[in-house]
C-alpha positions as CSV (number, residue, x, y, z in Angstrom):
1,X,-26.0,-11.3,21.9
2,X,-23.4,-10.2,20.0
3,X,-20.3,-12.2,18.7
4,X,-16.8,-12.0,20.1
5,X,-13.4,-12.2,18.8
6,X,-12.6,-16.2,17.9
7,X,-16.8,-17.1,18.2
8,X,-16.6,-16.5,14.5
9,X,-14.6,-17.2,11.4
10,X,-14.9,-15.4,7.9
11,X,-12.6,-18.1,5.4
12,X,-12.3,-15.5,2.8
13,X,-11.2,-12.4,5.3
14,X,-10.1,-8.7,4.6
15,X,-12.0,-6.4,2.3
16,X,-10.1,-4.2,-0.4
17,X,-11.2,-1.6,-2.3
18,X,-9.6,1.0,-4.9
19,X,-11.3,3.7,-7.0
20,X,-8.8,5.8,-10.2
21,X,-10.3,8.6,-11.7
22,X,-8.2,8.6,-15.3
23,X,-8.4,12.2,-15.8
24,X,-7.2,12.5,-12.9
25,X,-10.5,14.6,-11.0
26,X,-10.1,14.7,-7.8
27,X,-13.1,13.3,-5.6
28,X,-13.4,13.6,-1.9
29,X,-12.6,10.7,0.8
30,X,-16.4,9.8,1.5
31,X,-16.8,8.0,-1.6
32,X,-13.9,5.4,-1.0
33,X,-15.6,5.0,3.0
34,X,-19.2,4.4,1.5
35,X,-17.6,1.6,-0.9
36,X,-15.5,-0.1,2.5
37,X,-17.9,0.1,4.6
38,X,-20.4,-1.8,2.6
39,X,-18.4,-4.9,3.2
40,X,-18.1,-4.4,7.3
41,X,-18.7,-8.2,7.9
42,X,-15.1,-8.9,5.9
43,X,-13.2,-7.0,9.0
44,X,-13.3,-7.6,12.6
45,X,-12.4,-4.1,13.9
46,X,-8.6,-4.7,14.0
47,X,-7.2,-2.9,10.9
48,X,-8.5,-0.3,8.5
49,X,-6.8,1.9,6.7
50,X,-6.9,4.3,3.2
51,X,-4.2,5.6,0.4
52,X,-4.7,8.5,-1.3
53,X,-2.9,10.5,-4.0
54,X,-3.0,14.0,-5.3
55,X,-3.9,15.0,-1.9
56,X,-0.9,17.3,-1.4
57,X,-0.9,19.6,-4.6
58,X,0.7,22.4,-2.5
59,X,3.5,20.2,-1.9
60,X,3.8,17.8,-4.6
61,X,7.4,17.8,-4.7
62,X,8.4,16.9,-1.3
63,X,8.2,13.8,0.2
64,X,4.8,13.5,2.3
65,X,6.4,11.6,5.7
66,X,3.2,10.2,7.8
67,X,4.8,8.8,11.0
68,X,3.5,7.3,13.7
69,X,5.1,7.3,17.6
70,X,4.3,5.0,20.1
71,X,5.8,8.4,22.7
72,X,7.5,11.6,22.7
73,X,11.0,9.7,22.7
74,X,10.3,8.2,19.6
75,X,9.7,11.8,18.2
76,X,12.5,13.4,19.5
77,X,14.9,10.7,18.1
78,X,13.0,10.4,15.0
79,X,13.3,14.2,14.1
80,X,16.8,14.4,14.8
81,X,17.3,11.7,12.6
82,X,14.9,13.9,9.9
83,X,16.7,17.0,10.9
84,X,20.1,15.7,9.8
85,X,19.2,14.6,6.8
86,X,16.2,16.2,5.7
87,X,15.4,20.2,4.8
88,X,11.7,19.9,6.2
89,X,8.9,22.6,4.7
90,X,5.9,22.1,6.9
91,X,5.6,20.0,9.9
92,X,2.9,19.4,12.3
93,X,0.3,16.4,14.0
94,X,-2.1,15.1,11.2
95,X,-5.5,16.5,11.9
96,X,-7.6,13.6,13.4
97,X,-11.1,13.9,14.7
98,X,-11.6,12.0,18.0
99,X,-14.7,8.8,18.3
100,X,-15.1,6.8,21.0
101,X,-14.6,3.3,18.6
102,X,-10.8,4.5,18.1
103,X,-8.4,3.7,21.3
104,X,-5.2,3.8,21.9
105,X,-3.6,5.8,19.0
106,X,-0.1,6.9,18.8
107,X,1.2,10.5,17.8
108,X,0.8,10.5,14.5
109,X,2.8,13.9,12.6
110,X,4.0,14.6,8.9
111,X,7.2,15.8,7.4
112,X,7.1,17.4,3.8
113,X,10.4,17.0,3.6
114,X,13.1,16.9,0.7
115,X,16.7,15.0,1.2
116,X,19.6,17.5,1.9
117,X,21.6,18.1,-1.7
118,X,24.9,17.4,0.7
119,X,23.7,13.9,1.9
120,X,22.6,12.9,-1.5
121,X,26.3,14.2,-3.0
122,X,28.0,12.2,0.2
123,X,25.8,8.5,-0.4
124,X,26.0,8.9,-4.2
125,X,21.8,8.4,-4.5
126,X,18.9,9.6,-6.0
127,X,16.4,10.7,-3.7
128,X,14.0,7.9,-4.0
129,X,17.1,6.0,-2.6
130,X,17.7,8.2,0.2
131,X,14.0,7.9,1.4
132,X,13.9,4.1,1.4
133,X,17.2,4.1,3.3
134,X,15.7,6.5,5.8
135,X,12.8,4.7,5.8
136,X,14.1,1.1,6.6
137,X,16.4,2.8,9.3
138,X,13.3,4.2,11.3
139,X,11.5,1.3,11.0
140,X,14.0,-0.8,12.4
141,X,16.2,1.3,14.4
142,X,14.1,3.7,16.6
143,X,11.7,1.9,18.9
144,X,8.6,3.1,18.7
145,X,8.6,5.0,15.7
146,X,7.1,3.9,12.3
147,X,6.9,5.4,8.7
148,X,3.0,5.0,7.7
149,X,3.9,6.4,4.1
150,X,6.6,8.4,2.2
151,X,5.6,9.2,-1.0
152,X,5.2,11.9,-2.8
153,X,2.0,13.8,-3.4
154,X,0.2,10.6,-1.7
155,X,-0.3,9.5,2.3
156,X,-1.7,6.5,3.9
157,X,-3.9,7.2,7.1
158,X,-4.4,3.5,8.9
159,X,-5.1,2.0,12.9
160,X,-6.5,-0.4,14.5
161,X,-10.6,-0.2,13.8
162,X,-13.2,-0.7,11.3
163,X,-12.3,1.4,7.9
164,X,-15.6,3.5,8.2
165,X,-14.3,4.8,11.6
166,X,-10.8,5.2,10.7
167,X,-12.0,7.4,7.9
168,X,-13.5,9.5,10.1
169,X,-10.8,9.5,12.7
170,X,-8.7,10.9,9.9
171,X,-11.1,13.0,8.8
172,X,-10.8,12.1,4.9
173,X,-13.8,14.2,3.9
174,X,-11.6,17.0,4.3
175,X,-9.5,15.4,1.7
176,X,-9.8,15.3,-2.2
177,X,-7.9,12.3,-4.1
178,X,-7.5,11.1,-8.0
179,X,-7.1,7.7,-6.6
180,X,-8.2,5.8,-3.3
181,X,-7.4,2.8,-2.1
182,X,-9.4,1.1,1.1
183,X,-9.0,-1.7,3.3
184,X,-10.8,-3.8,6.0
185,X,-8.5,-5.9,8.4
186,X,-9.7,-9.3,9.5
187,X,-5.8,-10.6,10.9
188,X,-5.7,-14.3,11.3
189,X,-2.1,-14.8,11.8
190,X,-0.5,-12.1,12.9
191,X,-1.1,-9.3,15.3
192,X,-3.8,-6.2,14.7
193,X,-1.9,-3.4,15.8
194,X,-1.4,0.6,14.3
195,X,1.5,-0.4,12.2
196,X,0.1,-3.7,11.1
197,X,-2.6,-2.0,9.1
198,X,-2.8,-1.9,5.5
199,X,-2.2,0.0,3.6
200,X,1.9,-0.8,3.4
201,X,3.7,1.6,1.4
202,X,7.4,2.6,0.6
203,X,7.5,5.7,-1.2
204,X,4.9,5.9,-3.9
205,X,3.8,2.2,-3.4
206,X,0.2,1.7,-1.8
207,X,-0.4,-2.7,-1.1
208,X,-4.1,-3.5,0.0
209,X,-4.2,-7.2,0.1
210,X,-6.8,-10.2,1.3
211,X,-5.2,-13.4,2.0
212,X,-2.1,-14.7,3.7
213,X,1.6,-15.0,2.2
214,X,2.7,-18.4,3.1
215,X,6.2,-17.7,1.3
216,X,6.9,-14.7,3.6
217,X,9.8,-16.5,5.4
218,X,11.5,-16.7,1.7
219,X,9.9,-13.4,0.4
220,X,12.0,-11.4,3.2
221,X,14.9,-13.6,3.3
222,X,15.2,-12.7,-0.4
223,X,14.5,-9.1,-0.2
224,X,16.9,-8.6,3.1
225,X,19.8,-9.5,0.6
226,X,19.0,-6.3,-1.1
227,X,18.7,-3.9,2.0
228,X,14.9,-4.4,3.1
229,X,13.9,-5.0,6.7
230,X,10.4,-6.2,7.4
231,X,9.9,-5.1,10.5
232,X,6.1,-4.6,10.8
233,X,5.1,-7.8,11.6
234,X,2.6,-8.8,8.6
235,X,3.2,-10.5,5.7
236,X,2.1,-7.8,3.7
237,X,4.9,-5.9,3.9
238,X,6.8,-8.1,1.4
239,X,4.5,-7.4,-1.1
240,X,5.6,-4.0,-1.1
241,X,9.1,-4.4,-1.1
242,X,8.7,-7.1,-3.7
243,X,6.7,-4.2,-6.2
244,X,9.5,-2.0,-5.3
245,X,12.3,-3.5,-6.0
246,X,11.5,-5.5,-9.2
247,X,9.9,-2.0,-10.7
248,X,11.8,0.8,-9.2
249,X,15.5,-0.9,-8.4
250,X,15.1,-3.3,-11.3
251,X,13.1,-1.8,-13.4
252,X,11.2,-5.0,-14.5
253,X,7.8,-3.7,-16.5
254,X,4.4,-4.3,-14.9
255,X,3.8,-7.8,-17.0
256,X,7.1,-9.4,-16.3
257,X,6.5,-7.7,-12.5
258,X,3.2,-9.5,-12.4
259,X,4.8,-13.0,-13.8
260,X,7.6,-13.0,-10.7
261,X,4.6,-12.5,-8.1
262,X,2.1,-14.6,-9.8
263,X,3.8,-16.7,-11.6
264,X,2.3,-19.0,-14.7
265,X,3.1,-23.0,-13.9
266,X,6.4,-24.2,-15.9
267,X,4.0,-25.8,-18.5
268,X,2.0,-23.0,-19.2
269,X,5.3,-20.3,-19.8
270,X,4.6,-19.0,-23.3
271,X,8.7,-17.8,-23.6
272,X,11.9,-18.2,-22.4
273,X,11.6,-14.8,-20.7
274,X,8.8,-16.2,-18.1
275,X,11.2,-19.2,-17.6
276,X,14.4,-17.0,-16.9
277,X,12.5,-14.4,-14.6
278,X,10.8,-17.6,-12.5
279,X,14.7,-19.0,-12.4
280,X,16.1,-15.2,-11.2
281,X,13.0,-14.6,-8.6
282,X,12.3,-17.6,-7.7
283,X,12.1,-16.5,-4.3
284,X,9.6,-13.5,-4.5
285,X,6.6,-15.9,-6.0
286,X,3.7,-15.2,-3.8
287,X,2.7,-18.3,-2.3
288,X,-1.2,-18.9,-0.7
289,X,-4.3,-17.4,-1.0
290,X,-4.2,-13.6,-2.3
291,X,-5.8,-10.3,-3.9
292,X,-3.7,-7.2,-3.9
293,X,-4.2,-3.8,-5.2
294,X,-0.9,-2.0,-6.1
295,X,-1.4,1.6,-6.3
296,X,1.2,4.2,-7.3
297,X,1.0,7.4,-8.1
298,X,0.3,6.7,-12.5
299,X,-2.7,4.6,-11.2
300,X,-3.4,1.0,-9.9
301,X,-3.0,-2.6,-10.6
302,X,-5.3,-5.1,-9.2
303,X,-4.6,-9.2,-9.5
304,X,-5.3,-12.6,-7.5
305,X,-3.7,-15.4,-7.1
306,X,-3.4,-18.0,-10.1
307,X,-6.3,-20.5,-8.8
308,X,-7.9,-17.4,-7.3
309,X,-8.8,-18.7,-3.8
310,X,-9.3,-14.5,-3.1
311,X,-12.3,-12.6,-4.6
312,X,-11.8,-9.7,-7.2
313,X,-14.5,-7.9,-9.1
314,X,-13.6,-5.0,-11.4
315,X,-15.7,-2.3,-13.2
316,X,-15.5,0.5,-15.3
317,X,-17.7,3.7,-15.6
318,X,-16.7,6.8,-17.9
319,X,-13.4,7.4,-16.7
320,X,-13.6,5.5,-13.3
321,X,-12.1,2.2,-12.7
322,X,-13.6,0.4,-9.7
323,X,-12.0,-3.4,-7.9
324,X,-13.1,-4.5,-5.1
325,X,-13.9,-7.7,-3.1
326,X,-17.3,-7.5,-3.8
327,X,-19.5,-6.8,-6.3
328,X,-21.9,-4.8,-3.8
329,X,-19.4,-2.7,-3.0
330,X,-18.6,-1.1,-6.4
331,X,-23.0,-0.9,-6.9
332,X,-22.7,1.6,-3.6
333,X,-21.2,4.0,-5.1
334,X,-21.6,3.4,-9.0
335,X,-25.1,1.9,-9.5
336,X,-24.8,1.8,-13.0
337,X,-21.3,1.1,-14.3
338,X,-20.8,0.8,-18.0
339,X,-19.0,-2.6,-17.6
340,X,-17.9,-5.1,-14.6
341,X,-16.2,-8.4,-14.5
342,X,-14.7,-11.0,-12.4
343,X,-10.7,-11.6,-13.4
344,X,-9.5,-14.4,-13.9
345,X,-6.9,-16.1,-11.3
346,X,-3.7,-14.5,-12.1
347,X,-5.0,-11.7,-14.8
348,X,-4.0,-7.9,-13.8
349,X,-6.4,-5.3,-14.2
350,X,-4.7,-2.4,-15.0
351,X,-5.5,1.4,-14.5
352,X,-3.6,4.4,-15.6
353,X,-4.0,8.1,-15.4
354,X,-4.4,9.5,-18.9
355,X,-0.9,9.6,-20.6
356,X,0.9,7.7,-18.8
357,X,2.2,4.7,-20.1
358,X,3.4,2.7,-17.3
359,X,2.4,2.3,-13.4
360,X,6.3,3.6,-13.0
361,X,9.1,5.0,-14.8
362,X,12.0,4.5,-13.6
363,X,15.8,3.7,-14.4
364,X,17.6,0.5,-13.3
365,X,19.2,1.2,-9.2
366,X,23.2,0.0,-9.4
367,X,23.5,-3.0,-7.3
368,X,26.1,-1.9,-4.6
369,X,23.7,1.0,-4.0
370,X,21.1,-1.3,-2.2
């Protein structure tokens, strides 16, 4: 007899995975399933979902909209919206492979789109801007319409199922990627629906995370002062914005980004720096258990909360950098690595693509344009 829904609880929760080639080799989607898959028992069929970047060579330079509808009405609004304010290169339904284990999925369809030069002149943005604007308006202004990813060169392909059969529903062996990132939902405290699933992205951002924000009520009140609306009903989504803003808007580097999230204790500060950016963002520190993998399209940073009360193993082979909630998972597809280690609570573990110097380079956004 098989176990139901609420018959069964899994304390640690959630599986994430993430896999960087350095050199920036493509590999294909069935490597990044194999490593998910081998921790099944961490989800309970309610969320799964994949990242993926250099997938889109042929359009690198536009913006890569994956968009889900919940009906047609949701389209039509939505692509007027997109038609206004977009010049769109290629549109169509993302190619899906039907299974009985997926039900109930929307109309999913991508845009590789770039903002109009005229409605970038008229707002006074860069197009990075413009695409989170359009992005929060969709969110929360069309019913039924949600923006699954929006970056460039990168797409997200997440519902409501076990990762193994999402990846095949989205058919990711047709797909090559530099880097992967994977996740396997086990929702606790809010609801397991299409949208809900990780990953959460805004623009190049990728979040995988296992755990539960128990700040989220502060995170978003903090990070609607600056234009973002959390609308998709996880606490996830903060992390995102949170990355976002403190990197792209404020173009905070990754260490003092990683010391506003997870944030040493007041006796432990090493400089005045720590102590004025725990004074400043006081109000993004990630409270509760946690394990994240921020991906972007330089590479990936991986990190737990301080007292680690979330699993994180890390490994390296050649030019591959493995994390991952367990150690199994990395041993399924890399039997062999050259090195692998458990992080300590609160230590990043940081992959880039070969010269690059930083997860994102970016100049500071002016205030009054948020």
């Amino acid at each position: 007899m098989s176990l139901r829904e609420g018959e069964i609880r899994i304390p640690s929760g959630c599986a994430i995975a993430g896999i960087l080639n350095r050199s920036g080799q493509s590999f294909n989607g069935q490597t990044i399933i194999s490593c998910i898959a081998n921790m099944h028992q961490r989800s309970n069929g309610l969320g799964g979902g994949f990242a993926a970047y250099g997938i889109y060579p042929e359009y690198a330079r536009h913006y890569a909209l994956h968009i889900y509808y919940d009906h047609e009405k949701a389209r039509e609004e939505c692509e007027y919206h997109l038609n206004h304010n977009f010049d769109i290169a290629l549109q169509g339904p993302v190619p899906v492979r039907r299974q009985a284990r997926i039900h109930h999925a929307p109309v999913i369809w991508r845009y590789f789109a770039q903002p109009k030069e005229g409605r970038l002149y008229q707002e006074e943005i860069d197009p990075a801007e413009f695409i989170f604007r359009s992005v929060m308006y969709i969110n929360s202004c069309i019913c039924g319409a949600y923006v699954a990813s929006s970056g460039q060169n990168m797409a997200a392909f997440k519902g409501v199922g076990y990762p193994e059969d999402i990846g095949e529903f989205f058919r990711l062996d047709d797909y090559s990627a530099y880097l992967w990132t994977a996740h396997g939902r086990f929702p606790t405290n809010t609801p397991g629906w299409w949208g809900g699933a990780h990953p959460f992205t805004l623009l190049n951002w990728s979040v995988v995370h296992n755990g539960e924000i128990s700040s989220y009520s502060t995170n978003r009140r903090f990070l609607e002062m600056y234009g973002y609306t959390c609308s998709l009903q996880t606490d996830t989504e903060v992390i995102t914005y949170a990355v976002d803003l403190l990197m792209r808007r404020h173009a905070l580097s990754l260490e003092d980004t990683v010391d506003v999230i997870s944030a040493p204790m007041w006796v432990d500060m090493e400089n005045s720096q720590q102590g004025r950016l725990r004074r400043t963002y006081a109000s993004l520190l990630l409270n509760g258990p946690f394990s994240i993998i921020v991906a972007t399209g330089n590479g990936m940073m991986a990190i737990n909360d301080r007292i680690k009360l979330r699993p994180l193993v890390a490994a390296e082979k050649g030019d591959c950098l493995y994390v991952s909630s367990e150690e199994g998972a990395i041993k399924v597809v890399e039997p062999s690595p050259d090195r692998i280690w458990s992080p300590g609570g609160g230590e990043p573990v940081i992959g880039l693509l070969y010269g690059k110097e930083k997860l994102i380079e970016a100049e500071v956004i002016k205030a009054q344009s948020a």
